[in-house]
TORROBA-786574 format. One record per residue: residue in one letter; residue number from 1; y, z, x of N, C-alpha, C in turn. Coordinates in steps of 0.1 Angstrom, whole numbers, plus 5000, padded with zeros to 4 digits. Layout:
BEGIN
{aa=A i=NUM n_c2=Y n_c3=Z n_c1=X ca_c2=Y ca_c3=Z ca_c1=X c_c2=Y c_c3=Z c_c1=X}
...
END
This chain:
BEGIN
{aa=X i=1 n_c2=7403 n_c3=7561 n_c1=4346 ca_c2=7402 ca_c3=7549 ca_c1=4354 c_c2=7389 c_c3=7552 c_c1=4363}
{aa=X i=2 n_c2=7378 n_c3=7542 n_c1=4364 ca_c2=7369 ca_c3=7540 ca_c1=4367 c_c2=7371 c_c3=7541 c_c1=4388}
{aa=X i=3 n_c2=7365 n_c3=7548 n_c1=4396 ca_c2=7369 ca_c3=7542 ca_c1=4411 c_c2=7355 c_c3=7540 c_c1=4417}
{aa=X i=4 n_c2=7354 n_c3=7535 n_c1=4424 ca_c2=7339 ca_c3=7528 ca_c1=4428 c_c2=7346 c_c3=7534 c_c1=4447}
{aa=X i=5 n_c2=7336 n_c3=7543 n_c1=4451 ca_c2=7336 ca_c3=7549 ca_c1=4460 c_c2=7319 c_c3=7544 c_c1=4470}
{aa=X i=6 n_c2=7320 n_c3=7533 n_c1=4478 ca_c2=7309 ca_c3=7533 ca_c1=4487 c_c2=7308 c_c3=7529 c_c1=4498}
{aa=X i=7 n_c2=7296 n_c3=7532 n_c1=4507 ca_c2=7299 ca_c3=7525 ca_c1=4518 c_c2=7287 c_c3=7510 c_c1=4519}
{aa=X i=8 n_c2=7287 n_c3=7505 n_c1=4530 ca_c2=7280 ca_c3=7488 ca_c1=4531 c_c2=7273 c_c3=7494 c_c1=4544}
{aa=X i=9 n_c2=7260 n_c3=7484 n_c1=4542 ca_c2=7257 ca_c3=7487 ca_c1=4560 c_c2=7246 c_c3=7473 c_c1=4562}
{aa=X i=10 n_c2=7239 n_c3=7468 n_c1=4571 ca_c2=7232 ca_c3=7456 ca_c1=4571 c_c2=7220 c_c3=7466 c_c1=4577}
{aa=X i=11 n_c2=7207 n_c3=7456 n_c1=4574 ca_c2=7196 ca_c3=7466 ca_c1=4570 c_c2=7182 c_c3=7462 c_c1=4584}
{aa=X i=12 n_c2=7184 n_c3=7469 n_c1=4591 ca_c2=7178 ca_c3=7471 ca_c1=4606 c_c2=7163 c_c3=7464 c_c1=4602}
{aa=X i=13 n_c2=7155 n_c3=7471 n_c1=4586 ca_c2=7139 ca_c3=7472 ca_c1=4591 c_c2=7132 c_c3=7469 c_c1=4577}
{aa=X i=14 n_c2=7120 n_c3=7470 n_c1=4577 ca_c2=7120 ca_c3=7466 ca_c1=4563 c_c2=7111 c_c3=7480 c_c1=4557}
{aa=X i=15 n_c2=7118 n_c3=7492 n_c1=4564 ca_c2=7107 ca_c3=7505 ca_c1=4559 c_c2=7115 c_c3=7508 c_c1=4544}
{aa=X i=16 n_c2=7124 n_c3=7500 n_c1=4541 ca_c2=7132 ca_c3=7507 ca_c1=4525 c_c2=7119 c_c3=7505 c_c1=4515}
{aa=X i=17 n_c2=7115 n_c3=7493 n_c1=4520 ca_c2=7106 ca_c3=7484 ca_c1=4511 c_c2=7093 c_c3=7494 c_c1=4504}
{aa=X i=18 n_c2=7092 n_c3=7504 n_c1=4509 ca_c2=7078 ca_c3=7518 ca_c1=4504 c_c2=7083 c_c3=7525 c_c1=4493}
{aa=X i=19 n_c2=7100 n_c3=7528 n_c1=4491 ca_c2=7104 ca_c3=7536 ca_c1=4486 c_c2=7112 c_c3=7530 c_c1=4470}
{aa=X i=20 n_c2=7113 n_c3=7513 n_c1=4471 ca_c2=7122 ca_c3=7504 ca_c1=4465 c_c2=7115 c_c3=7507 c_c1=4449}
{aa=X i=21 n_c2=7123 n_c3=7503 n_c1=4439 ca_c2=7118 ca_c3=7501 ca_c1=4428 c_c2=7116 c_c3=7481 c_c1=4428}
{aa=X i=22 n_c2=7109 n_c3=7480 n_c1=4416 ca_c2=7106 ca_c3=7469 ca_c1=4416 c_c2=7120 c_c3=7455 c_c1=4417}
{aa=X i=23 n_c2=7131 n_c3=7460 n_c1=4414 ca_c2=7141 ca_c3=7450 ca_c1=4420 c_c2=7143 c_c3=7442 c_c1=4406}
{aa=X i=24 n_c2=7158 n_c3=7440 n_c1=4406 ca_c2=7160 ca_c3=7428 ca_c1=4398 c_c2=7168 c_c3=7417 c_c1=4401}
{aa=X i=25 n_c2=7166 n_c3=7404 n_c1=4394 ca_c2=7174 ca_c3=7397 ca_c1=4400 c_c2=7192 c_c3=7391 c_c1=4396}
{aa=X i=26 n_c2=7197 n_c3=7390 n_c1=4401 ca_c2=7210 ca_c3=7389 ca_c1=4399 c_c2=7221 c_c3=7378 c_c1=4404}
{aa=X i=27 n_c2=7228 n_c3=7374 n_c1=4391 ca_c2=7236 ca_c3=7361 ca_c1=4396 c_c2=7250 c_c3=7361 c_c1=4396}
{aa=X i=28 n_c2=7255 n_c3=7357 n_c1=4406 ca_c2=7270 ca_c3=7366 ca_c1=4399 c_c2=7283 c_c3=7357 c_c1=4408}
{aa=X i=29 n_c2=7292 n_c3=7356 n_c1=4401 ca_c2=7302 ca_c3=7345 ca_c1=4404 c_c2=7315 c_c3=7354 c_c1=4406}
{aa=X i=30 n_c2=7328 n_c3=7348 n_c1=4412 ca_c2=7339 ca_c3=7353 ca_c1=4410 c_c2=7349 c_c3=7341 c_c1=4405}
{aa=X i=31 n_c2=7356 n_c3=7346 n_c1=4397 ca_c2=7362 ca_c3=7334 ca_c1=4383 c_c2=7380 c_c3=7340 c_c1=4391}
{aa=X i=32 n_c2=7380 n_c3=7344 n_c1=4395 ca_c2=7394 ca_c3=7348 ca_c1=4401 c_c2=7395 c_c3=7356 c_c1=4416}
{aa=X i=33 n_c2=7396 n_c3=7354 n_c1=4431 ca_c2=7398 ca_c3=7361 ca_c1=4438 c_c2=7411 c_c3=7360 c_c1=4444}
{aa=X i=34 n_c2=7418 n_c3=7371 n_c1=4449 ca_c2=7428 ca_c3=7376 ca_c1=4456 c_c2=7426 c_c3=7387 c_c1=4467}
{aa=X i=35 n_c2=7439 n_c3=7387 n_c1=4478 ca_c2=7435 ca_c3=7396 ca_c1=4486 c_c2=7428 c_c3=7414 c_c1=4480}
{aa=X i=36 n_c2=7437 n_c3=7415 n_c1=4474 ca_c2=7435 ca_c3=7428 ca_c1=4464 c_c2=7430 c_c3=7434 c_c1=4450}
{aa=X i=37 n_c2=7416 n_c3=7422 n_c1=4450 ca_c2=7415 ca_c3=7421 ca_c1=4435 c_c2=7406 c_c3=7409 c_c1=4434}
{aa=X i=38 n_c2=7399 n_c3=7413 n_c1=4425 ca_c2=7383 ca_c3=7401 ca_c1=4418 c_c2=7385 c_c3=7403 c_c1=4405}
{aa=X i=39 n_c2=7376 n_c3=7392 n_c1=4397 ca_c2=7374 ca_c3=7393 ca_c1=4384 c_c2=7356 c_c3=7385 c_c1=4390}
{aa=X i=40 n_c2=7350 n_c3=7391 n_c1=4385 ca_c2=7334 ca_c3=7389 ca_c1=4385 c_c2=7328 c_c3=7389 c_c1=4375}
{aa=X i=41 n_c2=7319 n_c3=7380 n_c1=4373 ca_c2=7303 ca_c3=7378 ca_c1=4358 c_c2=7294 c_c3=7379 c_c1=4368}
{aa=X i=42 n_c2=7286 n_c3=7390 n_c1=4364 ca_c2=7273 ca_c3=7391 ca_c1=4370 c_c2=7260 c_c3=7388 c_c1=4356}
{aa=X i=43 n_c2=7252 n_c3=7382 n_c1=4359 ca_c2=7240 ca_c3=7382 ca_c1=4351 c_c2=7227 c_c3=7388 c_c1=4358}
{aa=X i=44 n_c2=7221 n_c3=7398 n_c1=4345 ca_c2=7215 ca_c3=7408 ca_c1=4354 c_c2=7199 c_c3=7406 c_c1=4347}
{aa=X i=45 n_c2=7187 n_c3=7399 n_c1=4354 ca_c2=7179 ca_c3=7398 ca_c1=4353 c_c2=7178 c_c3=7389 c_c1=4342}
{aa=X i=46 n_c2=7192 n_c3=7376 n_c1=4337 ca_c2=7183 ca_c3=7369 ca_c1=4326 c_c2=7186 c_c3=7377 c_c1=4314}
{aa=X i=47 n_c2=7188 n_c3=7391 n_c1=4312 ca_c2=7192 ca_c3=7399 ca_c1=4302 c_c2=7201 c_c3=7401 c_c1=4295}
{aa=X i=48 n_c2=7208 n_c3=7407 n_c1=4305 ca_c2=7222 ca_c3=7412 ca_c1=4298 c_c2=7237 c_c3=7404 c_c1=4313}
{aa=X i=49 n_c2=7247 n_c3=7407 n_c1=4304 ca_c2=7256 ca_c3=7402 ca_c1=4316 c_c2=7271 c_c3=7410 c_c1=4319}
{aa=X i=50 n_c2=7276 n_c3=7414 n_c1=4326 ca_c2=7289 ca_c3=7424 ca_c1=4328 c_c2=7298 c_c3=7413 c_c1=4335}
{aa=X i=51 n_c2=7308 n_c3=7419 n_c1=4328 ca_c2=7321 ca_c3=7412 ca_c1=4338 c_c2=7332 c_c3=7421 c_c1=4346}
{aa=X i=52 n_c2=7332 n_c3=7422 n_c1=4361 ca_c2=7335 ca_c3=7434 ca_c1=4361 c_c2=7351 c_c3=7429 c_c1=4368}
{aa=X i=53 n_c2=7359 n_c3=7440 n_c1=4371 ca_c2=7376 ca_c3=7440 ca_c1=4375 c_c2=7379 c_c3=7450 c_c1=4387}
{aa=X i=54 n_c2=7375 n_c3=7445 n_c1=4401 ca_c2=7384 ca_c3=7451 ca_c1=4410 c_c2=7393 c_c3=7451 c_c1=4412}
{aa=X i=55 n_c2=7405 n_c3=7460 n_c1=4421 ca_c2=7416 ca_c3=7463 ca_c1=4419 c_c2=7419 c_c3=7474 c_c1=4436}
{aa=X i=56 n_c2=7418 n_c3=7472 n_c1=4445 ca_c2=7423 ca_c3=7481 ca_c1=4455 c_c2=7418 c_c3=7472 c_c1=4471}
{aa=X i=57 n_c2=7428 n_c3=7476 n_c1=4479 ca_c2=7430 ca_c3=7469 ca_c1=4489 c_c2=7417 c_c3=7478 c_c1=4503}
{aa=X i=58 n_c2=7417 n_c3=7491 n_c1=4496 ca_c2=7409 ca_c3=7497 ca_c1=4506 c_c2=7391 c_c3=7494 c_c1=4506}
{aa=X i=59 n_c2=7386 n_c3=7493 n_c1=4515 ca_c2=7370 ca_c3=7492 ca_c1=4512 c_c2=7360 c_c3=7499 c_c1=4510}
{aa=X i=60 n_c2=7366 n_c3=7511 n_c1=4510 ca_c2=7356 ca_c3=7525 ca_c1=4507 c_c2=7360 c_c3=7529 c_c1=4494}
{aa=X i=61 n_c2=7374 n_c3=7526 n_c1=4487 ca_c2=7376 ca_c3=7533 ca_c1=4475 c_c2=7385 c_c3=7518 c_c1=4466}
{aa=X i=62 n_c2=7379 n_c3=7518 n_c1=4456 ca_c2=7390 ca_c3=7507 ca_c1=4450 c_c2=7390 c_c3=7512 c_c1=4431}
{aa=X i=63 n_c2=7393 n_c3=7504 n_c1=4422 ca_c2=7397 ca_c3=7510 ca_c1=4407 c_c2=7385 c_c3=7497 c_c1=4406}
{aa=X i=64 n_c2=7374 n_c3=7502 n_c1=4397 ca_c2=7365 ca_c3=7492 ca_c1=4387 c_c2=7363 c_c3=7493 c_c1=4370}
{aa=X i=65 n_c2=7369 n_c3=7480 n_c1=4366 ca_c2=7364 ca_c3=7480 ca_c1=4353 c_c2=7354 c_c3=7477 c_c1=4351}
{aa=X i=66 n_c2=7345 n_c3=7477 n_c1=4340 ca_c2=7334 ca_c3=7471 ca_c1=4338 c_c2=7333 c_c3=7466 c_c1=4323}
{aa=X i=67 n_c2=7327 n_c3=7452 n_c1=4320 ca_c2=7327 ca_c3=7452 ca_c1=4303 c_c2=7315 c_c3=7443 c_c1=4300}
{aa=X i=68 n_c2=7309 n_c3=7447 n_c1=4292 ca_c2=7298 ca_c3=7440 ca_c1=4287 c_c2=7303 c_c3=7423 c_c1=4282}
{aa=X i=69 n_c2=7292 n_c3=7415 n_c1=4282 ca_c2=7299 ca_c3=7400 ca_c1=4283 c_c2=7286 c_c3=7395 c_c1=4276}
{aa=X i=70 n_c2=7286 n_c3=7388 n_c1=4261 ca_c2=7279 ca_c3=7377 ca_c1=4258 c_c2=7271 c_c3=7370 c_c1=4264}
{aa=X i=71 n_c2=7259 n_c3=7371 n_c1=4267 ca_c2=7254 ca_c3=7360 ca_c1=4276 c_c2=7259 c_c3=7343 c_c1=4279}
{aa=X i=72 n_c2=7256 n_c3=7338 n_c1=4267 ca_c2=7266 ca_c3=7325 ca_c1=4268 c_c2=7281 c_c3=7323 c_c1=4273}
{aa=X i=73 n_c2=7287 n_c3=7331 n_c1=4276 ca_c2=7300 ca_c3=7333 ca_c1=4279 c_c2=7295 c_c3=7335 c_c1=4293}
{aa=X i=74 n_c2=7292 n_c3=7344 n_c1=4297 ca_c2=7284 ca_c3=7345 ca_c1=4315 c_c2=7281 c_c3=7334 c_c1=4318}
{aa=X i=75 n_c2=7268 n_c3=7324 n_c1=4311 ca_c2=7262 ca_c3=7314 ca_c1=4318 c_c2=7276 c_c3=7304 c_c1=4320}
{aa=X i=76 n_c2=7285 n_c3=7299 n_c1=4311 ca_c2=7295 ca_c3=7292 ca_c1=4311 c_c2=7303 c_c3=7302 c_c1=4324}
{aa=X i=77 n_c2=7307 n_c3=7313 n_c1=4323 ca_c2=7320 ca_c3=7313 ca_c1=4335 c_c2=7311 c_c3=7312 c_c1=4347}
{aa=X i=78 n_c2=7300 n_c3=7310 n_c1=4351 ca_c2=7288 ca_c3=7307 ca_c1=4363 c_c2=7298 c_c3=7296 c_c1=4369}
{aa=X i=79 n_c2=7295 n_c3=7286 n_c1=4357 ca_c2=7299 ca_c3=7273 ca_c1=4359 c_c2=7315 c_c3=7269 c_c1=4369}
{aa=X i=80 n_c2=7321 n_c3=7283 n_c1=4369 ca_c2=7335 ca_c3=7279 ca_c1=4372 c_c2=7339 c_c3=7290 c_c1=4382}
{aa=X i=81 n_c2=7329 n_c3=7292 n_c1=4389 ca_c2=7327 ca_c3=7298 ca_c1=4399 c_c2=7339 c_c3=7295 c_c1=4413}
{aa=X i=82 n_c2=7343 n_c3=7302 n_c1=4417 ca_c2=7352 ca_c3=7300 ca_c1=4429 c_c2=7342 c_c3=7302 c_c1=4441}
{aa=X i=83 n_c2=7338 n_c3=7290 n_c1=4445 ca_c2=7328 ca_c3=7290 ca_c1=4461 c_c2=7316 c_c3=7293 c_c1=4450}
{aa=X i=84 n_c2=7304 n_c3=7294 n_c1=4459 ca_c2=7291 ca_c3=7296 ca_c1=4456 c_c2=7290 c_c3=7305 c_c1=4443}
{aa=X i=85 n_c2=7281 n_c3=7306 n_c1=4436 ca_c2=7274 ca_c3=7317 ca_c1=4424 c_c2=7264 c_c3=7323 c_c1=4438}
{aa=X i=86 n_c2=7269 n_c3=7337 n_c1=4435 ca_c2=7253 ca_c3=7347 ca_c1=4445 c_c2=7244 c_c3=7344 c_c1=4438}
{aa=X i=87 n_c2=7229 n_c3=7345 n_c1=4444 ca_c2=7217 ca_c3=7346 ca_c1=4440 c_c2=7213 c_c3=7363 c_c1=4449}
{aa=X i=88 n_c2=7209 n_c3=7372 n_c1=4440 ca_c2=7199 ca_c3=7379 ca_c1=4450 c_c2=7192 c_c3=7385 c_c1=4448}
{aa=X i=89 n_c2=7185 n_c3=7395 n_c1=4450 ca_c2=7177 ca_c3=7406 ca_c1=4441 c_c2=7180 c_c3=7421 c_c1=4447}
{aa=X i=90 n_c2=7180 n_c3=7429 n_c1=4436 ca_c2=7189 ca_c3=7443 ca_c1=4441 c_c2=7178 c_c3=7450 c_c1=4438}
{aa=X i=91 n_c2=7171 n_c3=7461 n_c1=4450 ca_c2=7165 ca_c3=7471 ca_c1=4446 c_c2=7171 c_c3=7486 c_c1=4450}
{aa=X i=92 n_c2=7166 n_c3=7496 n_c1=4443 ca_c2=7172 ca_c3=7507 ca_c1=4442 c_c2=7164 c_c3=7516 c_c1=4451}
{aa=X i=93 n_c2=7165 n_c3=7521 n_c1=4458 ca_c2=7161 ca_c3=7534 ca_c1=4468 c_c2=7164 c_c3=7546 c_c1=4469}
{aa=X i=94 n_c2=7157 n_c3=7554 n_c1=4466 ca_c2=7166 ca_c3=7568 ca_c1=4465 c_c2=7159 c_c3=7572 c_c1=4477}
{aa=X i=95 n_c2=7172 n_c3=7583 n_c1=4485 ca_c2=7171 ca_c3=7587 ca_c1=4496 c_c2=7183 c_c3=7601 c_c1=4499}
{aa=X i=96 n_c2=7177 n_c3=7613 n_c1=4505 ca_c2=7179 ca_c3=7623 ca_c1=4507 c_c2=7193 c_c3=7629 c_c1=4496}
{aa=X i=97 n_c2=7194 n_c3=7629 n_c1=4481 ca_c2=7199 ca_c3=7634 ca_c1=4469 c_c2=7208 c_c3=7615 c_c1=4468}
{aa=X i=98 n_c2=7207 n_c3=7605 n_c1=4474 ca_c2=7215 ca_c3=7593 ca_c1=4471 c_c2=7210 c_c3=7580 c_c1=4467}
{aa=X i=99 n_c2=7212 n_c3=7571 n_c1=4462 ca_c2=7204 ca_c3=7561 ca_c1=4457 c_c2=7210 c_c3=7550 c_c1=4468}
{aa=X i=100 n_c2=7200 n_c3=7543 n_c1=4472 ca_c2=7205 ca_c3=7534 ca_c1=4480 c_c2=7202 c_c3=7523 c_c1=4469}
{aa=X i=101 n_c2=7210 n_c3=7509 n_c1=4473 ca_c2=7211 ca_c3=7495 ca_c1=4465 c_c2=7210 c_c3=7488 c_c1=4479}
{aa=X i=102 n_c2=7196 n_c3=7478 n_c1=4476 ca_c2=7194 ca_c3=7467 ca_c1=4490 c_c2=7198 c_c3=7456 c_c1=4484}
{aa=X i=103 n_c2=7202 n_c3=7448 n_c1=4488 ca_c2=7199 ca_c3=7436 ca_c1=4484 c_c2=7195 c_c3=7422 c_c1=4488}
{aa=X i=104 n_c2=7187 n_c3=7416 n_c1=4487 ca_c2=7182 ca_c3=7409 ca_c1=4491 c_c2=7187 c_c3=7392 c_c1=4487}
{aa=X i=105 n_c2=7196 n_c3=7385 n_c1=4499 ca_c2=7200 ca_c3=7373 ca_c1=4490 c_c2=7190 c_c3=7361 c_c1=4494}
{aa=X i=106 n_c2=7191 n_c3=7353 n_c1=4486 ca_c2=7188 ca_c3=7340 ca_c1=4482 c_c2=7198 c_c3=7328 c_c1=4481}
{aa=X i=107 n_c2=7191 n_c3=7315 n_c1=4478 ca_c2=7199 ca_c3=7306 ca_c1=4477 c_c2=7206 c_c3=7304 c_c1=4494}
{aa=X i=108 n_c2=7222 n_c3=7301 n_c1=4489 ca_c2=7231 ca_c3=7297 ca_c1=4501 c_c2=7228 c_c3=7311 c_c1=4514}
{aa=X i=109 n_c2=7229 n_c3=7317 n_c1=4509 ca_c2=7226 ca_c3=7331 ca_c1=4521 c_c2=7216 c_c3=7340 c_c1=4524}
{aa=X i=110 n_c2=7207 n_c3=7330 n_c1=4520 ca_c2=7190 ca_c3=7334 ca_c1=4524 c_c2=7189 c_c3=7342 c_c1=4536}
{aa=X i=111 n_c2=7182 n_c3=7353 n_c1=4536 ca_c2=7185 ca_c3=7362 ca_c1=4551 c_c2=7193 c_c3=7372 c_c1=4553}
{aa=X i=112 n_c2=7204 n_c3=7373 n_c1=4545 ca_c2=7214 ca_c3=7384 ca_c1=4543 c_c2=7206 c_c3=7395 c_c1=4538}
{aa=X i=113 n_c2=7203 n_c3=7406 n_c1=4543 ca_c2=7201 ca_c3=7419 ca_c1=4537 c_c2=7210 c_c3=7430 c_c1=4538}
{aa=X i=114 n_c2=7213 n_c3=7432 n_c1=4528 ca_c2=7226 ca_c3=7450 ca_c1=4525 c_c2=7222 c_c3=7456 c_c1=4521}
{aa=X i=115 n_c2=7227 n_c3=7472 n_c1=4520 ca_c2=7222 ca_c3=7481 ca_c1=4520 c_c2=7237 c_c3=7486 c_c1=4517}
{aa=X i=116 n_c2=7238 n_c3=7490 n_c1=4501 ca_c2=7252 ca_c3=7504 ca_c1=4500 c_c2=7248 c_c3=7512 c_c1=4491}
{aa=X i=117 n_c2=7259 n_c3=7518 n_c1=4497 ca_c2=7250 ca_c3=7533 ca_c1=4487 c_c2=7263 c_c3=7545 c_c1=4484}
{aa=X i=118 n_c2=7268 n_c3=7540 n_c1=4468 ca_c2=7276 ca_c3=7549 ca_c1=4459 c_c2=7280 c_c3=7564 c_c1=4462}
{aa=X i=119 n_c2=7290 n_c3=7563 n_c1=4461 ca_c2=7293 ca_c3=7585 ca_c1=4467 c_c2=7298 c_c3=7584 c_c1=4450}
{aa=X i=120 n_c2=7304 n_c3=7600 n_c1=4449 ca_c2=7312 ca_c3=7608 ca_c1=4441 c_c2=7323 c_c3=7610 c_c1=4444}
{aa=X i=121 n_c2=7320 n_c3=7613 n_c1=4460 ca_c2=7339 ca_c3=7617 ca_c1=4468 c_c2=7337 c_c3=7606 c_c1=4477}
{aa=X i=122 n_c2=7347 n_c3=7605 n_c1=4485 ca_c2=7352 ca_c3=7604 ca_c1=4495 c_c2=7349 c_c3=7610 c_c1=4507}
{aa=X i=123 n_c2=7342 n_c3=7622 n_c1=4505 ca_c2=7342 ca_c3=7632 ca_c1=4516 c_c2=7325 c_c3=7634 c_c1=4518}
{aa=X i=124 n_c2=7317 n_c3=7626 n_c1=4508 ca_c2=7306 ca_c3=7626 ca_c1=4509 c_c2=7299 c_c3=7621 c_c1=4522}
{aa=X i=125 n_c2=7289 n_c3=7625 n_c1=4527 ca_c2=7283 ca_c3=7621 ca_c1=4535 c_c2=7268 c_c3=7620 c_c1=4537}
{aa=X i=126 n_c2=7264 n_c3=7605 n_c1=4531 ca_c2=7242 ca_c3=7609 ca_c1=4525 c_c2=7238 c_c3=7602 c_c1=4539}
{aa=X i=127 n_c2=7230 n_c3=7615 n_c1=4541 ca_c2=7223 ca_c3=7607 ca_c1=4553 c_c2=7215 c_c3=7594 c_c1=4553}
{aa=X i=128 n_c2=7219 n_c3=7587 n_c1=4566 ca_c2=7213 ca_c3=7573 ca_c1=4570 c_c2=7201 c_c3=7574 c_c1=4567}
{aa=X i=129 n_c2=7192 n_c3=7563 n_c1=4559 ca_c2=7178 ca_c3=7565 ca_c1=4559 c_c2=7174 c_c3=7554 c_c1=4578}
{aa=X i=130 n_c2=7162 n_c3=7556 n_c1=4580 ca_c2=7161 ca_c3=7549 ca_c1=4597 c_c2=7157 c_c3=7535 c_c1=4592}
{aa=X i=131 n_c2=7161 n_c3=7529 n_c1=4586 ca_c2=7163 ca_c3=7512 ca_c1=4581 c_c2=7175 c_c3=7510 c_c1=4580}
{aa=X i=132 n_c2=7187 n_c3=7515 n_c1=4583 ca_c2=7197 ca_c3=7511 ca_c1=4584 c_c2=7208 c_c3=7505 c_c1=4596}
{aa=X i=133 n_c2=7209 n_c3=7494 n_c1=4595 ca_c2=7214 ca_c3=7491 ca_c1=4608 c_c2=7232 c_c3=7491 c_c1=4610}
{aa=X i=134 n_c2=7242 n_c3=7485 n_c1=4611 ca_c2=7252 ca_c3=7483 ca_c1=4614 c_c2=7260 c_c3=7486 c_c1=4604}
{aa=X i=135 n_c2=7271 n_c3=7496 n_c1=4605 ca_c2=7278 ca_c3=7496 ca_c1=4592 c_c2=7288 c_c3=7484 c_c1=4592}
{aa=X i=136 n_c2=7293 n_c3=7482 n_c1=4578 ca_c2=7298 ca_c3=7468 ca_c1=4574 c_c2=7315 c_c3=7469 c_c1=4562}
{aa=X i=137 n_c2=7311 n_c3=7485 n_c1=4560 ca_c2=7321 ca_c3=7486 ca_c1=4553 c_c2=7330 c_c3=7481 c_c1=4557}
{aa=X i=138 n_c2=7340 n_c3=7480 n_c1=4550 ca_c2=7354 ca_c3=7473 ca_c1=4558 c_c2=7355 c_c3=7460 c_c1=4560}
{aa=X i=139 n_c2=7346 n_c3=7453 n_c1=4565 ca_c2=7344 ca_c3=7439 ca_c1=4567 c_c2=7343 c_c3=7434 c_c1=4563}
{aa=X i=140 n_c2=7354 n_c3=7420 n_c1=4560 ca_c2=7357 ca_c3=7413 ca_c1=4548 c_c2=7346 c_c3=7403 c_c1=4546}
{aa=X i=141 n_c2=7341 n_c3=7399 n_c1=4555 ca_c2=7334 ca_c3=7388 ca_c1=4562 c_c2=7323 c_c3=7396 c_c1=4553}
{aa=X i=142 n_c2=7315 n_c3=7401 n_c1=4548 ca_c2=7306 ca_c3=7413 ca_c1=4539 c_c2=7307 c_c3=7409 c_c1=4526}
{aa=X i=143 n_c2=7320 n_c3=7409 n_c1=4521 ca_c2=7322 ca_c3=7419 ca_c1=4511 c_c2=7315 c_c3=7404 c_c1=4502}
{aa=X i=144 n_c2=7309 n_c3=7406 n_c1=4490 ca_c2=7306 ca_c3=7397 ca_c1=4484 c_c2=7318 c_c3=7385 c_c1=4481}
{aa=X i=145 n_c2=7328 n_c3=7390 n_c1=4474 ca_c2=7340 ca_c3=7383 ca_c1=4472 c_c2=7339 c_c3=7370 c_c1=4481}
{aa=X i=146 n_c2=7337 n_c3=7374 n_c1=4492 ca_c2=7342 ca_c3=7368 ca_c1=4510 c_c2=7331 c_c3=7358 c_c1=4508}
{aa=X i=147 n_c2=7319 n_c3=7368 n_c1=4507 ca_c2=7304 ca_c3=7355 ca_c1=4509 c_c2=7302 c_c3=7346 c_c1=4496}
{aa=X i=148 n_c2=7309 n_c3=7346 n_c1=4480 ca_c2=7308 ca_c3=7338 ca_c1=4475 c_c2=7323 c_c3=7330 c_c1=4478}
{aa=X i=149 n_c2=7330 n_c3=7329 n_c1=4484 ca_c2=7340 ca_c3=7320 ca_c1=4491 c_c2=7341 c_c3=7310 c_c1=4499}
{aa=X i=150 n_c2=7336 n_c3=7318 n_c1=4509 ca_c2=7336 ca_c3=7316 ca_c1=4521 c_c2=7321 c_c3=7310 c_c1=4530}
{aa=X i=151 n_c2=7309 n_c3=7315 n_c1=4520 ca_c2=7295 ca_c3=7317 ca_c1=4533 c_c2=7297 c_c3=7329 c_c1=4542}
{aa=X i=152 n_c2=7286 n_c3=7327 n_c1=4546 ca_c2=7282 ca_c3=7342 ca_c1=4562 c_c2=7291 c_c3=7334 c_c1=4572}
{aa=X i=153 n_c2=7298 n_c3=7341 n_c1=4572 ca_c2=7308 ca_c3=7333 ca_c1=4587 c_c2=7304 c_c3=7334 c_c1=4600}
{aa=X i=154 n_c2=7295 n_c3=7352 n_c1=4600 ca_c2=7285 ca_c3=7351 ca_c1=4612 c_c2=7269 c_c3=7354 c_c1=4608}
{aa=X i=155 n_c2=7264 n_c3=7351 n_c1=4621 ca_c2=7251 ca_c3=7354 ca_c1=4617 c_c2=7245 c_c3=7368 c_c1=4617}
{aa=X i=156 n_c2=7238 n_c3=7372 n_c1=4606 ca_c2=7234 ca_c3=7383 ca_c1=4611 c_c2=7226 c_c3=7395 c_c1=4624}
{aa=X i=157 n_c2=7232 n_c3=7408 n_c1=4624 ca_c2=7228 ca_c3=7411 ca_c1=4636 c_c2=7229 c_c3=7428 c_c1=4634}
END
């Protein structure tokens, strides 16, 4: 069983931007949400497309499937999206042995910037790069699920 172990944080400054890879862009719906649980189609750069399967109540640790998806089959479950399709572009930052993921949204949530960044454990701890502002983990109001439902309920800060 797959566990997706991270933390979230909203992104103070724009110094990630020296260290970013060139970024891709990404579209991605949820076809099923519940308190405890997503089913998600992301399309990734136009290329290829995954459909992925959360499963846990906690926000630092939950169970992830992941399954490759026909493109045609992506562009169609787009269509049937519960609340907005995300638009955004995700770039990759590595920082002191950890990869950070920014992302940068578009469309309905223009302005949103996050910043999470993948552990191994639980017990890990990768230091803050100094572009990092507020942590977010936890906060449902965050969590993508929430913002393709819901919108930014607040404004960023």
């Amino acid at each position: 069983m797959a566990k997706e172990i991270e933390r979230k944080f909203l992104v103070a400054s724009d110094g990630w931007r020296a260290h970013a890879d060139k970024g891709i862009d990404l579209r991605q719906a949820y076809v099923v949400t519940m308190d405890d649980r997503s089913l998600r189609v992301r399309i990734h750069g136009n290329k290829w497309a995954r459909l992925t399967i959360k499963i846990g109540k906690s926000a630092l640790v939950r169970n992830e499937y992941e399954y490759d998806l026909p493109m045609d089959d992506a562009r169609e479950m787009l269509t049937q999206a519960v609340g907005i399709v995300i638009e955004k572009r995700r770039y990759r930052v590595p920082h002191k042995g950890f990869t950070w993921e920014v992302d940068v949204y578009e469309g309905a949530l223009k302005g949103l910037i996050v910043a999470e960044v993948e552990m191994k454990r639980e017990t890990d701890r990768p230091a803050l790069p100094d572009w990092i502002g507020r942590e977010i983990t936890g906060d449902r109001r965050y969590s993508n699920q929430s913002l393709a439902a819901e919108g930014l309920l607040e404004p960023q800060s």
